[in-house]
C-alpha positions in Angstrom: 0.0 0.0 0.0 3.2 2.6 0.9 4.3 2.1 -2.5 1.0 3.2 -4.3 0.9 5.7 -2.3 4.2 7.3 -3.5 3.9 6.6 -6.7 4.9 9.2 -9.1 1.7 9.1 -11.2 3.0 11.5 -14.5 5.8 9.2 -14.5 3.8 5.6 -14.2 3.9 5.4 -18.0 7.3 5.8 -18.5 8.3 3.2 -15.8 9.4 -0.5 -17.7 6.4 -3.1 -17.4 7.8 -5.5 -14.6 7.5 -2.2 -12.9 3.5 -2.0 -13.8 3.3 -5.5 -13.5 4.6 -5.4 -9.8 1.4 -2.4 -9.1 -1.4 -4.5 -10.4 0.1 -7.7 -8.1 0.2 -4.9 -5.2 -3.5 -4.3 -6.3 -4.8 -7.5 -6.7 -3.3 -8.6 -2.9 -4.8 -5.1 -1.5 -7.9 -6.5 -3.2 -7.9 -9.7 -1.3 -6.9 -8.4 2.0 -10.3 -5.6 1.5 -12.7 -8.8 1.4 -11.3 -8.7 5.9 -14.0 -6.1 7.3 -11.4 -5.3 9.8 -8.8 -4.4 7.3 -11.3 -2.0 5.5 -11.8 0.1 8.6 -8.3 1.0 8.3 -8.1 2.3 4.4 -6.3 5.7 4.7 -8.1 8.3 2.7 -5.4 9.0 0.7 -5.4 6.1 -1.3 -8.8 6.7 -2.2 -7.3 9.8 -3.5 -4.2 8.2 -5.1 -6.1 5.7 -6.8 -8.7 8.3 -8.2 -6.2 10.0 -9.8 -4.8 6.4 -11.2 -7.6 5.7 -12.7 -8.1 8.4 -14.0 -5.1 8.9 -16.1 -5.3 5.1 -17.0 -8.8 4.2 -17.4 -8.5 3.1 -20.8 -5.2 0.6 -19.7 -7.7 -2.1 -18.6 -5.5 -4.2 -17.0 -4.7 -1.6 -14.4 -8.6 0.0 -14.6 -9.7 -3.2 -14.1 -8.4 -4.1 -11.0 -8.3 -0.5 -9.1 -12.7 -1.1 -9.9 -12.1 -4.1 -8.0 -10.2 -2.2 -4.6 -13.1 0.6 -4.7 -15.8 -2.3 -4.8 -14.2 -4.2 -2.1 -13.1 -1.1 -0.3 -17.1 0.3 0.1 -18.6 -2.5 0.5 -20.6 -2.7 3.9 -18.3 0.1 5.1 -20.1 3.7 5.5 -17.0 5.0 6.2 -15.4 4.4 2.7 -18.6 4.7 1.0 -18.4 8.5 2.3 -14.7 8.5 1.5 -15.2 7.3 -2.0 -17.9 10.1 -2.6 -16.0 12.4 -1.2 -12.5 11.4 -3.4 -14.2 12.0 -6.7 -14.1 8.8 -7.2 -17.8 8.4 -8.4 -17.4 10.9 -10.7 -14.4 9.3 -12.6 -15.8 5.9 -12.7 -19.5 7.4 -14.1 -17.5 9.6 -16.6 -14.7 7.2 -17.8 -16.5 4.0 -17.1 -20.6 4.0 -17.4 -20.4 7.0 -19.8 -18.0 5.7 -22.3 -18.8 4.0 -25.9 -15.7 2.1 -25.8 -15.2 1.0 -22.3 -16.1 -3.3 -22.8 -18.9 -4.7 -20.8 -17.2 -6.7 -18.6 -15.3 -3.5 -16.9 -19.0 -1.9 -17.3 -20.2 -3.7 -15.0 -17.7 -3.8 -12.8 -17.7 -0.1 -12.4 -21.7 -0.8 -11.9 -20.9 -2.9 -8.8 -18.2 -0.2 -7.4 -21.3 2.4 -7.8 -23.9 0.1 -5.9 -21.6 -0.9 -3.6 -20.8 2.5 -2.6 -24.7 3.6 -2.0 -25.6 0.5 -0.4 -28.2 1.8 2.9 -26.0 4.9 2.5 -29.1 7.7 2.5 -26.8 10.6 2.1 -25.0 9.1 -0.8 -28.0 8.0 -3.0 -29.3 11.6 -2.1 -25.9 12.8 -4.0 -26.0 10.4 -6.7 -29.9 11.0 -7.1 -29.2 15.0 -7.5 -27.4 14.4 -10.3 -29.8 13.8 -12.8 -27.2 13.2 -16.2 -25.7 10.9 -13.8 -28.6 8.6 -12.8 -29.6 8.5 -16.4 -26.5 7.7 -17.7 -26.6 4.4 -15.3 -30.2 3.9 -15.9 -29.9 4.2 -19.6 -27.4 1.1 -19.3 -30.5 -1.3 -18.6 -30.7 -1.2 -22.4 -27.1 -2.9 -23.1 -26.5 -5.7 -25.3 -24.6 -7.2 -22.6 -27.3 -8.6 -19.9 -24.4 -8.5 -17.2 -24.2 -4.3 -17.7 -28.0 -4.2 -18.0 -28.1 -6.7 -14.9 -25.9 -4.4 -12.5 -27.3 -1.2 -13.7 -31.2 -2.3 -12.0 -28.8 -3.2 -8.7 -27.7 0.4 -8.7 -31.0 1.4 -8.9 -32.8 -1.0 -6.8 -30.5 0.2 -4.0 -31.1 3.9 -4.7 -34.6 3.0 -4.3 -34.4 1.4 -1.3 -32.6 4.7 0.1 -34.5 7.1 -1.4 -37.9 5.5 -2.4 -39.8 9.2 -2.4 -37.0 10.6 -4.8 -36.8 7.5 -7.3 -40.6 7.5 -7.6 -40.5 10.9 -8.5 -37.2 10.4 -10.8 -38.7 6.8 -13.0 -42.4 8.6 -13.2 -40.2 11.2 -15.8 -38.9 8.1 -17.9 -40.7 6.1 -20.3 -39.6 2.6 -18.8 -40.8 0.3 -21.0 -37.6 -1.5 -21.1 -37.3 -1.9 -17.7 -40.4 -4.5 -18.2 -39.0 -5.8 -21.3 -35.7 -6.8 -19.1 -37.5 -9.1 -16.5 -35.5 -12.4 -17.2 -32.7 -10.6 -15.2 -32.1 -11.3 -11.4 -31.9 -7.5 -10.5 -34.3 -6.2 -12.7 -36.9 -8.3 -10.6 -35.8 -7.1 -7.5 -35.8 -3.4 -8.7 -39.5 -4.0 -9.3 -40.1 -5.5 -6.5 -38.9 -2.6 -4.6 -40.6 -0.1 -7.1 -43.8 -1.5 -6.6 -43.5 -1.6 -2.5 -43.7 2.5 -3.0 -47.6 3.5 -2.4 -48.8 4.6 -5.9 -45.7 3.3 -8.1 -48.1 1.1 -9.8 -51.1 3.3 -11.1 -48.8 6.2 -12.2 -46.9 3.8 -14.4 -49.5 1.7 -15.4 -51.0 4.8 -16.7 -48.2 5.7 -18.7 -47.9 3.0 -20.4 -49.7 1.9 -23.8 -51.7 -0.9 -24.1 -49.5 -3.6 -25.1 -46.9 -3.0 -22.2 -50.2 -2.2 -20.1 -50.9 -6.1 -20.7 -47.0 -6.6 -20.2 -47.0 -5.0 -17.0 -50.1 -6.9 -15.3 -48.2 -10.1 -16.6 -45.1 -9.0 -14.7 -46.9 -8.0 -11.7 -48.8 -11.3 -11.6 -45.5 -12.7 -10.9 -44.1 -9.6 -8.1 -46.8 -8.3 -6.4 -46.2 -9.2 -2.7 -44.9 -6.3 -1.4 -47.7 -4.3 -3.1 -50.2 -5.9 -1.0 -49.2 -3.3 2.1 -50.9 -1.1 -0.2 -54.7 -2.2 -1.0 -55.3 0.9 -3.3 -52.4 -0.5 -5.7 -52.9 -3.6 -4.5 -57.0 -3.8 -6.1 -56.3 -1.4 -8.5 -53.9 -4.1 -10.1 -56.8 -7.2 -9.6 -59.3 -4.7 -11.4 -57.4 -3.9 -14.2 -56.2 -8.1 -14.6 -60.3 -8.2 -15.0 -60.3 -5.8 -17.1 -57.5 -7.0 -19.4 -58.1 -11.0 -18.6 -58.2 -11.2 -22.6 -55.4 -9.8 -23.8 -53.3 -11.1 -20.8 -54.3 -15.0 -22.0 -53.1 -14.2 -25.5 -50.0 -12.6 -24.6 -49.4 -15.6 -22.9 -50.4 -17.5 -25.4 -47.9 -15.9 -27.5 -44.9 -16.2 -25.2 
């Protein structure tokens, strides 16, 4: 860790590869020892700093990228302090910018960085009040769910499912301004699922979108719920507004099943 920290960043480039070779085997071994809860409580912040500033003039060499994503992921996870610490580092804003907003970053390091940004927010109110704010942030992760890759698409509905379950007012508020049919049309994914499952625990989720929608992903979205209504059922007014509409759409629900 001492030797990261002095590293000579302008001149990292310059240094012959054993030499970069020896920093992502220092990387991969702080990596390890982050997975020790005790260890993480004693990251000094200015290796959050010092790798920030790594990644950021390396991003695109993925062999280093790829395993400073893996320290921050480890390094925030379950820890409020380095969540904070992380935020506070700029080191969300280099992963969203060079990672999540890039054409030519591949998916597998995507979704990486996806997993450093949920990690980072997970029951971490202040944090997903941050990230929330920052609207050509959120929609930049959010607009991920469309990837080719289903991994990317996969970890972009965790970052939001645990935004949502920090800030359930604010995310209502935030998907209500989206059209997200292809949030429905991504329900074969684990997190997707869940983020669903979450949205529709939030009084009123339900109706707003249902009424948004047209009537094909109307039918589409009765389907889903058939399937993820539980924690709906806190909230009778979603909860029969939902039966009464499956009444009212029993016919086109049978074909579409029919169909798929």
């Amino acid at each position: 860790m001492d030797y990261i920290l002095k590293l000579n960043i302008p001149q990292l480039s310059l240094f012959p590869k054993n030499y970069k070779d020896y920093l992502i085997n220092l990387l991969e071994s702080l990596t390890t020892e982050l997975q020790n809860p005790e260890f993480r409580k004693n990251v000094p912040i200015e290796l959050f700093t010092q790798l920030t500033l790594i990644l950021e003039c390396f991003y695109m060499d993925f062999d280093i990228s790829t395993w400073i994503l893996r320290v921050f992921r480890n390094a925030v996870a379950n820890s409020s302090r380095n969540q904070k610490i992380f935020f506070q580092s700029t080191g969300l804003d280099v992963v969203i910018d060079k990672f999540v907003e890039s054409q030519v970053i591949p998916g597998s390091i995507q979704a990486l960085a996806l997993q450093v940004i949920g990690n980072s927010i997970v029951q971490n109110s202040e944090n997903s009040k941050i990230l929330m704010s920052n609207t050509s942030q959120l929609t930049s992760i959010v607009n991920l769910l469309q990837h080719k890759e289903d991994k990317v698409a996969d970890y972009a509905a965790m970052v939001g499912m645990n935004l949502t379950h920090c800030q359930p007012h604010l995310m209502l508020q935030y998907i209500l301004s989206l059209h997200i049919e292809y949030l429905v049309d991504q329900v074969n994914l684990e997190f997707v699922v869940l983020w669903l499952e979450s949205l529709i625990g939030i009084s009123g989720f339900v109706r707003k979108v249902y009424n948004q929608f047209d009537s094909d992903y109307k039918v589409k979205f009765l389907h889903v719920l058939s399937g993820n209504f539980d924690n709906s059922k806190k909230f009778p007014q979603d909860y029969y507004f939902v039966e009464f509409m499956k009444l009212e759409q029993r016919e086109k629900i049978a074909s579409h099943l029919l169909r798929n």
